[in-house]
Residue frames as qw, qx, qy, qz and C-alpha x, y, z in Angstrom:
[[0.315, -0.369, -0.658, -0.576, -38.56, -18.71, -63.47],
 [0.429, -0.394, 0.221, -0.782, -41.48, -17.75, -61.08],
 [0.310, 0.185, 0.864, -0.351, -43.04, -20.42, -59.04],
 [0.504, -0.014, -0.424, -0.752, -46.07, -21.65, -60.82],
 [0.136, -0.069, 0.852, -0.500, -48.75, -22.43, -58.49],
 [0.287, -0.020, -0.709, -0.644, -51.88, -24.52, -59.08],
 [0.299, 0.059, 0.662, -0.685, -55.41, -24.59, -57.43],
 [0.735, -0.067, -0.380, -0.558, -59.13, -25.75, -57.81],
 [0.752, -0.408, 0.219, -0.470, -61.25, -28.30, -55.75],
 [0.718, -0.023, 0.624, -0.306, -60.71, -31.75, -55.05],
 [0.559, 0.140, 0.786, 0.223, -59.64, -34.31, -57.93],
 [0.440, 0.786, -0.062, -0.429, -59.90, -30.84, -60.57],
 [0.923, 0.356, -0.018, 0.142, -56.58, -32.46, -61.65],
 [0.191, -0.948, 0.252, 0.040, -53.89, -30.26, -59.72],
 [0.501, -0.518, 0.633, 0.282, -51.06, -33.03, -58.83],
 [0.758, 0.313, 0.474, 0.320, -51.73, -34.77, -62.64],
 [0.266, 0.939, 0.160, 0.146, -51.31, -31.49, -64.16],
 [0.247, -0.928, 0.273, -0.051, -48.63, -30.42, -62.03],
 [0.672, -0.272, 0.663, 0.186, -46.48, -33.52, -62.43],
 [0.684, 0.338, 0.468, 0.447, -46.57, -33.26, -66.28],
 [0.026, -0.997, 0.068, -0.037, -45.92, -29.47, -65.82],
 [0.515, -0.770, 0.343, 0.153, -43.05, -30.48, -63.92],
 [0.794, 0.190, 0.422, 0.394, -41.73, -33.62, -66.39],
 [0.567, 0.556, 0.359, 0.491, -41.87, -30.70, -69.14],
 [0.184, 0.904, -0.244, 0.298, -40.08, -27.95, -67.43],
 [0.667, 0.322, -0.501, 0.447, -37.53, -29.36, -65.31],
 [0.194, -0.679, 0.282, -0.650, -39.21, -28.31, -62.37],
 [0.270, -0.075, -0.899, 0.337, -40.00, -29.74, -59.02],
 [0.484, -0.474, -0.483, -0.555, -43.67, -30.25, -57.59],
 [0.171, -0.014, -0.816, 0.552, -44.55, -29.85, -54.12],
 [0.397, -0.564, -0.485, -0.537, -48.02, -29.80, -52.95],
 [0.538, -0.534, 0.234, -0.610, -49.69, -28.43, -49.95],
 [0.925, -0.021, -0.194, -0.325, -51.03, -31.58, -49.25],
 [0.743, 0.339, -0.507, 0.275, -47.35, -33.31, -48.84],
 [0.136, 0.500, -0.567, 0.641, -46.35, -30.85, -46.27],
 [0.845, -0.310, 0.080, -0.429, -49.69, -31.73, -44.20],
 [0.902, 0.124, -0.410, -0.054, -48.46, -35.46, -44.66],
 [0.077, 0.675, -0.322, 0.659, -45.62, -34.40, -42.79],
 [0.376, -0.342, 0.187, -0.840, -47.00, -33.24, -40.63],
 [0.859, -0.178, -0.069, -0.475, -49.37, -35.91, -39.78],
 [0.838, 0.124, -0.420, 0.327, -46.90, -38.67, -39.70],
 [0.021, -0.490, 0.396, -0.776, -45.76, -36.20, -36.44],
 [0.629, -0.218, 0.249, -0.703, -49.26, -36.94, -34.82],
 [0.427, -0.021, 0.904, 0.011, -48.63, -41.23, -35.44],
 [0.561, 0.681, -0.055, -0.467, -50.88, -40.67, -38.67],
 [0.318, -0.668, 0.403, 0.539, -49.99, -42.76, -41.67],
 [0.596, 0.692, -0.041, -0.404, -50.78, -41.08, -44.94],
 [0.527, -0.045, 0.716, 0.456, -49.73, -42.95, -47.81],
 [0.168, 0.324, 0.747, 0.555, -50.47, -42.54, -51.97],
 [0.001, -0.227, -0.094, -0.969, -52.45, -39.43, -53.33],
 [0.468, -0.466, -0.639, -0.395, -56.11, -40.87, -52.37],
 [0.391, -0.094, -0.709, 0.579, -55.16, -40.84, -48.32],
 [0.134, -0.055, 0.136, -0.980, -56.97, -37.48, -48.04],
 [0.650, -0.201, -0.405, -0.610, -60.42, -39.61, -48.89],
 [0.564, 0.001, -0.807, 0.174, -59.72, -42.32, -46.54],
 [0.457, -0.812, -0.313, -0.186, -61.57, -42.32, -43.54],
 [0.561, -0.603, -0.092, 0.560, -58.00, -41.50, -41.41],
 [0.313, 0.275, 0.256, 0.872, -57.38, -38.90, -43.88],
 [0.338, -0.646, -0.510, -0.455, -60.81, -37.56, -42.91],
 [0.540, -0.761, -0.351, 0.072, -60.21, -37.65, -39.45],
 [0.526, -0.134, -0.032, 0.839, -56.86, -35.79, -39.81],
 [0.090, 0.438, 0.284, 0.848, -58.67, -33.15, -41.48],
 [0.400, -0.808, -0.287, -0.323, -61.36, -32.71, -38.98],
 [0.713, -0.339, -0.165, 0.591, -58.02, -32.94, -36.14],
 [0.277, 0.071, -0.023, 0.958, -56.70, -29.63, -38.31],
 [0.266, -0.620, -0.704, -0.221, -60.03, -28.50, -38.03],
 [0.620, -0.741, -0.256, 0.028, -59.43, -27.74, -34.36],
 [0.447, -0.738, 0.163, 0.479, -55.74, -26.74, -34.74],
 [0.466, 0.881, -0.084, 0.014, -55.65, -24.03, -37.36],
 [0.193, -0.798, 0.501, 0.275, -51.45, -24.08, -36.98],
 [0.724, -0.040, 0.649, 0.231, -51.26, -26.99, -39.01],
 [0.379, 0.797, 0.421, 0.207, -52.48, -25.00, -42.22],
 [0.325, 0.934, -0.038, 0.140, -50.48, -22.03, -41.64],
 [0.436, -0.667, 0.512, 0.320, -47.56, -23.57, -41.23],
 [0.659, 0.306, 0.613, 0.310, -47.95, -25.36, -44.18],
 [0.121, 0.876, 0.464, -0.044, -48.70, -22.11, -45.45],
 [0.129, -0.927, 0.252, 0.248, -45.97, -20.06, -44.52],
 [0.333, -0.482, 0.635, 0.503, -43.55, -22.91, -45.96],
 [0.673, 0.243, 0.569, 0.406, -45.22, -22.79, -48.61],
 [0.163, 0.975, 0.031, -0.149, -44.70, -19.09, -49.19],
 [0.331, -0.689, 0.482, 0.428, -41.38, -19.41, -48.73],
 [0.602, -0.077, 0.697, 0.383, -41.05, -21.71, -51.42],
 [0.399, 0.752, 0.512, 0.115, -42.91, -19.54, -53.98],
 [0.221, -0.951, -0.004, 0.214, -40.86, -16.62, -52.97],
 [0.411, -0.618, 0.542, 0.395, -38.06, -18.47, -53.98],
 [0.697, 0.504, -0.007, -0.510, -39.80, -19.52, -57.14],
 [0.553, 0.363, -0.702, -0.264, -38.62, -22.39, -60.11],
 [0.254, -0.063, 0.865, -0.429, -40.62, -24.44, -58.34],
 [0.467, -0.349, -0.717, -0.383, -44.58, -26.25, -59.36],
 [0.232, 0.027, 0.592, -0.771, -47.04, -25.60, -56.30],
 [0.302, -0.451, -0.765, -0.347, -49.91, -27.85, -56.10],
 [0.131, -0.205, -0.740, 0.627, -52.30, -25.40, -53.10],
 [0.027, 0.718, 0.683, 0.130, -55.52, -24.91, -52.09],
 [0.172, -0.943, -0.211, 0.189, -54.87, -20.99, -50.59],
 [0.734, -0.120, 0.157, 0.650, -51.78, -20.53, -51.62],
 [0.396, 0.134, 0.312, 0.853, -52.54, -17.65, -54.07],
 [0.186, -0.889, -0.294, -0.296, -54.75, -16.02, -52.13],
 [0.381, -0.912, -0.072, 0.137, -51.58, -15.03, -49.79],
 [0.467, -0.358, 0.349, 0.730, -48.57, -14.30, -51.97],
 [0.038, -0.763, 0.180, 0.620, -47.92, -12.02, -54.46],
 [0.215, 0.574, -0.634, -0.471, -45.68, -13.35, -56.58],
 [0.312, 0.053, 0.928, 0.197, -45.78, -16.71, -59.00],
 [0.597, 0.050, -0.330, -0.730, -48.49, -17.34, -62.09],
 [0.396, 0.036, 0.725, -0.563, -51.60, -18.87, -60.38],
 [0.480, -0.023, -0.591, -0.647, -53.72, -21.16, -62.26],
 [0.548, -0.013, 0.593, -0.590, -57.09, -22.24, -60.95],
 [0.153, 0.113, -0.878, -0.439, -58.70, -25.78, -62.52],
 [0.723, 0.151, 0.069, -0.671, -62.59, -26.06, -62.81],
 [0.123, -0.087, -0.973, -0.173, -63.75, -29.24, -62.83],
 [0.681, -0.357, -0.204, -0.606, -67.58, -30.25, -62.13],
 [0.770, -0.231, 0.554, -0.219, -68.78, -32.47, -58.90],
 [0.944, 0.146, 0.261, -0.136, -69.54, -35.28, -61.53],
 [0.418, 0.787, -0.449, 0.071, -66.28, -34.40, -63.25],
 [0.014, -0.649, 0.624, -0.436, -64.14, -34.96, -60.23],
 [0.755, -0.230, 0.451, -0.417, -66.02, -37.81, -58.71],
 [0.926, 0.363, -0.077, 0.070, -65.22, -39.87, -62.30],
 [0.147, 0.781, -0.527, 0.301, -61.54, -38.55, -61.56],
 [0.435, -0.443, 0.598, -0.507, -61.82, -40.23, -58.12],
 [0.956, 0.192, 0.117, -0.188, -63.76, -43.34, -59.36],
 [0.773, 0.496, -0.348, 0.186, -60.47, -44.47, -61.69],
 [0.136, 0.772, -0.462, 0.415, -57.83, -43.25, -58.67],
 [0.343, -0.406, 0.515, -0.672, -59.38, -44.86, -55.95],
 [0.135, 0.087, -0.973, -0.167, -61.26, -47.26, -57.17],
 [0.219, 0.273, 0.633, -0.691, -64.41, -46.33, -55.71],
 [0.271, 0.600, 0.716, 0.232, -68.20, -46.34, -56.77],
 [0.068, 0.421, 0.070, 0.902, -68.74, -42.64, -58.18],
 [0.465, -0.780, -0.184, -0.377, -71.96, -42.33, -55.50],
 [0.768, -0.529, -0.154, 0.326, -69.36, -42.69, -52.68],
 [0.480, 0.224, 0.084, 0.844, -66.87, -40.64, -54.77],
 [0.166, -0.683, -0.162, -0.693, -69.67, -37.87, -54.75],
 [0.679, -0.666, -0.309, -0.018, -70.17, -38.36, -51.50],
 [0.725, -0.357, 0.057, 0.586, -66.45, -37.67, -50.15],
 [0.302, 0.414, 0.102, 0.853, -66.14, -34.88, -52.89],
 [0.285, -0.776, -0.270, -0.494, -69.15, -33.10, -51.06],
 [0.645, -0.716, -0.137, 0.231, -67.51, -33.42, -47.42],
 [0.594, -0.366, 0.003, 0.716, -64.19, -32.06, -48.37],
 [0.232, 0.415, 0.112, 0.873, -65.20, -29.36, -50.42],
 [0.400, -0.821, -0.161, -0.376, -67.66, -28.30, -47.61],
 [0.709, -0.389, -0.129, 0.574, -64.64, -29.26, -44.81],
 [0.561, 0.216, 0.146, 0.786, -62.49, -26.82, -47.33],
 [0.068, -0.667, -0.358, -0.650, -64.74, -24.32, -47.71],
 [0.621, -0.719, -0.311, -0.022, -64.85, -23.77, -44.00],
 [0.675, -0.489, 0.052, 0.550, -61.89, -24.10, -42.87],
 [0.531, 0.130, 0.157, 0.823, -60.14, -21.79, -45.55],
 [0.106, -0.762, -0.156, -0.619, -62.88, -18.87, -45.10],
 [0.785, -0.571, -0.116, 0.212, -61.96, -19.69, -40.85],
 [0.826, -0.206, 0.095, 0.516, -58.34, -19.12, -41.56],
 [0.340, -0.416, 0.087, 0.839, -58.52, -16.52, -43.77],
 [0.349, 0.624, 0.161, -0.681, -61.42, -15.09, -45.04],
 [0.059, 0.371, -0.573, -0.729, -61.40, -16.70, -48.38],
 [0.792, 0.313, 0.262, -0.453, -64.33, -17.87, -50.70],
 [0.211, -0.255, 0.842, 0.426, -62.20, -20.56, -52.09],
 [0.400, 0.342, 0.792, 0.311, -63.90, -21.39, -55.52],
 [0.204, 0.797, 0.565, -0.067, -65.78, -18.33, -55.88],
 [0.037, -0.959, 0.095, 0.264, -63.50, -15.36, -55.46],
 [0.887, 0.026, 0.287, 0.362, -61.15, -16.22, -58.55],
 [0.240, 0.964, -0.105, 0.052, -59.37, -12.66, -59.17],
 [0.389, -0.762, 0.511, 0.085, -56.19, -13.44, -58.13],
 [0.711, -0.048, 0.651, 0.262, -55.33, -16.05, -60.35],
 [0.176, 0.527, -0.475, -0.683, -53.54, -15.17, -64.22],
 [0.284, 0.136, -0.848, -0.427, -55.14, -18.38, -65.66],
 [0.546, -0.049, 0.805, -0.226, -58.28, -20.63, -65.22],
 [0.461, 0.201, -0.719, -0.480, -59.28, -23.49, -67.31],
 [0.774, 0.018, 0.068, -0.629, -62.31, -25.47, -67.80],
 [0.058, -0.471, 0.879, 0.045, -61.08, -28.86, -67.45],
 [0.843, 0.200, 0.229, -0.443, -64.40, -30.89, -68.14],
 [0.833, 0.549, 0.039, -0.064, -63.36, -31.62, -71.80],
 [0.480, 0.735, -0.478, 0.031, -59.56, -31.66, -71.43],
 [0.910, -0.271, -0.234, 0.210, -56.99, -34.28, -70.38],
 [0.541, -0.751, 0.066, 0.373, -53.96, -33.15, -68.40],
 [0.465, -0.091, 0.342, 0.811, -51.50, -33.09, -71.03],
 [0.029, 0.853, 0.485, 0.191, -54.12, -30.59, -72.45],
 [0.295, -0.932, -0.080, -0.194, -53.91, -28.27, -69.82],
 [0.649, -0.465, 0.254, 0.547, -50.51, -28.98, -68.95],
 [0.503, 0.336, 0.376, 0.702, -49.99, -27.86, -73.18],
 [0.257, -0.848, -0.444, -0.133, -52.32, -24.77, -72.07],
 [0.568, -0.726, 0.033, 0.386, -50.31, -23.54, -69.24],
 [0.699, 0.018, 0.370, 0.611, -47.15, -23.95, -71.30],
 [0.489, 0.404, 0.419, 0.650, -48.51, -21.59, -73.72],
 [0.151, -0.964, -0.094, -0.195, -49.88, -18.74, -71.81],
 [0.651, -0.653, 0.154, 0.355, -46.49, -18.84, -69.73],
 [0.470, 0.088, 0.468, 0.743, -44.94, -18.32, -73.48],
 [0.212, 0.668, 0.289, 0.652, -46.82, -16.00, -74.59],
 [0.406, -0.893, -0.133, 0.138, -46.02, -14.09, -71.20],
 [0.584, -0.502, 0.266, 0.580, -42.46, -13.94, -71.35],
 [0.340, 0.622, 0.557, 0.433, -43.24, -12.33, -75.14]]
């Protein structure tokens, strides 16, 4: 089976989606996001549980890659490799702007969408959620047009699937997927 790799902003619903993708095909899930972790745990970093990225040392790792773009495209490159080699679940943010192969699905969510998302995960008040959604999708938004020219959220040709996730719960869009990926192999 191809790699089936999943994007979209901040708390759209990638790793929930992607982890009941995985349950119901027998795949394995690896997210961008992990390899960073990695990665960070390198630099004396230490990320922990999916929220870390909000956390103010999650923050300051990000603003660290910021300044050294090699963290990102190494992540990058291993995750190509791992798409290349597909039957795999990819949770990334660029991922499918620089490979070819795998079926890319992008998840729409609203700010206030993603901030209630964040509110239940994290435990936070939703104005602080909003607050932390706005800094990493403007971090994101930087750094991934920096790195490689992309208008992450905007330019969404490259992807065989997106869904409006406002009104749906993961097993939803996990039932979604499922069925466009059947009615490909058709």
């Amino acid at each position: 089976m191809e790699a089936i790799v999943i994007c979209g902003f901040p708390s759209s619903g990638k790793t929930t989606v992607s982890n009941l993708l995985g349950e119901k095909l027998s795949l394995k899930v690896v997210g961008g996001g992990d390899i960073l972790k990695e990665m960070a745990t390198t630099r004396g970093y230490t990320p922990s549980g999916n929220d870390w990225w909000d956390t103010e040392e999650g923050i300051r790792f990000s603003k660290e890659r910021e300044k050294d773009l090699n963290f990102d495209k190494e992540a990058d490159r291993i995750l190509r490799d791992k798409i290349e080699r597909g039957n795999i679940i990819i949770t990334s943010y660029v991922a499918p702007w620089l490979v070819e192969k795998g079926f890319k699905i992008w998840l729409e969510a609203s700010i206030e969408n993603r901030a209630e998302r964040m509110t239940e995960r994290d435990k936070l008040s939703l104005e602080e959620c909003i607050r932390i959604i706005k800094i990493r999708d403007k971090e994101n938004n930087l750094l991934y047009k920096k790195l490689y020219n992309i208008d992450f959220g905007k330019d969404l040709s490259v992807f065989d699937m997106a869904i409006d996730t406002n009104d749906k719960t993961a097993a939803d869009v996990a039932d979604l997927i499922i069925e466009k990926l059947n009615a490909k192999k058709k």
